[in-house]
C-alpha positions as CSV (number, residue, x, y, z in Angstrom):
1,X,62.2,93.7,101.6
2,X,63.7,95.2,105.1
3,X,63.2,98.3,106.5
4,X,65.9,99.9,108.3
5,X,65.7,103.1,110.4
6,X,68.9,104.5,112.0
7,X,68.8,106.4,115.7
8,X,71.1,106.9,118.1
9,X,73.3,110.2,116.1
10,X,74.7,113.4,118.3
11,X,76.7,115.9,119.0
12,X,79.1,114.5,121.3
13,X,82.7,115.9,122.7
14,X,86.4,114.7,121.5
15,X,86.9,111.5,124.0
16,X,83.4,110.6,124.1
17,X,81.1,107.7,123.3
18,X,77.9,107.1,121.1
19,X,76.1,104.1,120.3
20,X,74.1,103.6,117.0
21,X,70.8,101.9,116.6
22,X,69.3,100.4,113.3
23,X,65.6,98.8,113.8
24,X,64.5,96.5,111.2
25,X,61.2,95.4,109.7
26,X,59.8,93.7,107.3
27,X,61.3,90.6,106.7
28,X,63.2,88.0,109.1
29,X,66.2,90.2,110.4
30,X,68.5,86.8,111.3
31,X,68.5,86.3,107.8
32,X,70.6,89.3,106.9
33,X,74.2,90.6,107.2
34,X,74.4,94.1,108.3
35,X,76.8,96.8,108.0
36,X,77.7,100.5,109.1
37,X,78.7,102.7,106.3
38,X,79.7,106.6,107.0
39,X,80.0,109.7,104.6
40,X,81.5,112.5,105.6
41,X,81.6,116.1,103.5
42,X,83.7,115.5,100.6
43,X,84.5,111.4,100.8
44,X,83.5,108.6,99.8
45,X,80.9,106.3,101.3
46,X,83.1,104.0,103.3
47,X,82.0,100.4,105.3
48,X,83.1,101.1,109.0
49,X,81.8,97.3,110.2
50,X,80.1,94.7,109.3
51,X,78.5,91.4,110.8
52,X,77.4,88.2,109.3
53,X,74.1,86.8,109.8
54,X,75.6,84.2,112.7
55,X,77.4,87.2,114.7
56,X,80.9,87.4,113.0
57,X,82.5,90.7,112.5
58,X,85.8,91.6,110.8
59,X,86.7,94.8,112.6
60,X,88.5,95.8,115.4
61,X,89.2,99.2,116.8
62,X,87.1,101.8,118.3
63,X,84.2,100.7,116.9
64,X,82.0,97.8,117.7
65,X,79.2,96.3,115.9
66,X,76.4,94.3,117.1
67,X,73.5,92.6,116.8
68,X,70.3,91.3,118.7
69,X,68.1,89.3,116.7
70,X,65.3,88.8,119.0
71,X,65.1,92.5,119.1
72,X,65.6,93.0,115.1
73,X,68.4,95.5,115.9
74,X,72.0,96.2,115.1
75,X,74.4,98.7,117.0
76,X,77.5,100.6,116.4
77,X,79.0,101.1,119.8
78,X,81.7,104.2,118.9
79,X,84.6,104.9,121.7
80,X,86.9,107.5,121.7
81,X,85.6,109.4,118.8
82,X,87.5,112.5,117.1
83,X,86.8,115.7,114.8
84,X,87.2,112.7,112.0
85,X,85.0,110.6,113.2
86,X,82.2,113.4,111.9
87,X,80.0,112.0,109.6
88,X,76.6,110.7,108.4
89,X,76.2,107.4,109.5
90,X,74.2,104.3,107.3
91,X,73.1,101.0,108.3
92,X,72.6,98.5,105.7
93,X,71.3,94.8,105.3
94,X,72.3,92.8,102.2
95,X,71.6,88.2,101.6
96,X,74.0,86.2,103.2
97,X,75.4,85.4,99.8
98,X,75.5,88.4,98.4
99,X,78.4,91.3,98.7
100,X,76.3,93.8,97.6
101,X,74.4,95.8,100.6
102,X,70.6,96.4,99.1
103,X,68.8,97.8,101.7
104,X,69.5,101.2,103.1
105,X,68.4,103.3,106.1
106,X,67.9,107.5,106.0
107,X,70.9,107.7,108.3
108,X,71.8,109.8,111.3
109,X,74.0,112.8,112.3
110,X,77.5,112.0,114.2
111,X,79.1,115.4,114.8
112,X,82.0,115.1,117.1
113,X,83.5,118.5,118.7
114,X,86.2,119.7,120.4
């Protein structure tokens, strides 16, 4: 197994930047794909990016995810952020082959004011 704990979570004004940190243990952290996930009061769970275990990602925005394996961490570098943007924040690891995210962090606050 891998052990994920999230850090990084604020208050932080309208306009303003954050950047997310998931440390990893356990097992060999190159061998995993990793995501960010939010949840928000009354919604759904939702991926906000991922990256494969070589370094690909499949989002594009304000937020930018990352990954340093020698350091067994991923980031979320957040821009811009808004009121919406509010939210608990998740990182997850799940196999290479798999589309199914097994392994979970406690996550971490984002609360993003006016």
């Amino acid at each position: 197994q891998v052990q994920l704990v999230e850090s990084g979570g604020g208050l932080v004004q309208t306009g303003g930047s954050l950047r997310l940190s998931c440390a990893a243990s356990g097992r060999p952290f190159s061998s995993y794909a990793m995501g960010w996930f939010r949840q928000a009061p009354g919604k759904q769970r939702e991926l906000v990016a991922a990256i494969t275990s070589g370094g690909s990602t499949n989002y594009e925005g304000r937020f930018t995810i990352s990954r340093d394996n020698a350091k067994n961490t991923v980031y979320l570098q957040m821009n811009s952020l808004k009121p919406e943007d509010t939210a608990v924040y998740y990182c997850a690891a799940r196999h290479s082959w798999s589309r199914e995210y097994e392994y979970w962090g406690q996550g971490t606050q984002v609360t993003v004011a006016s």
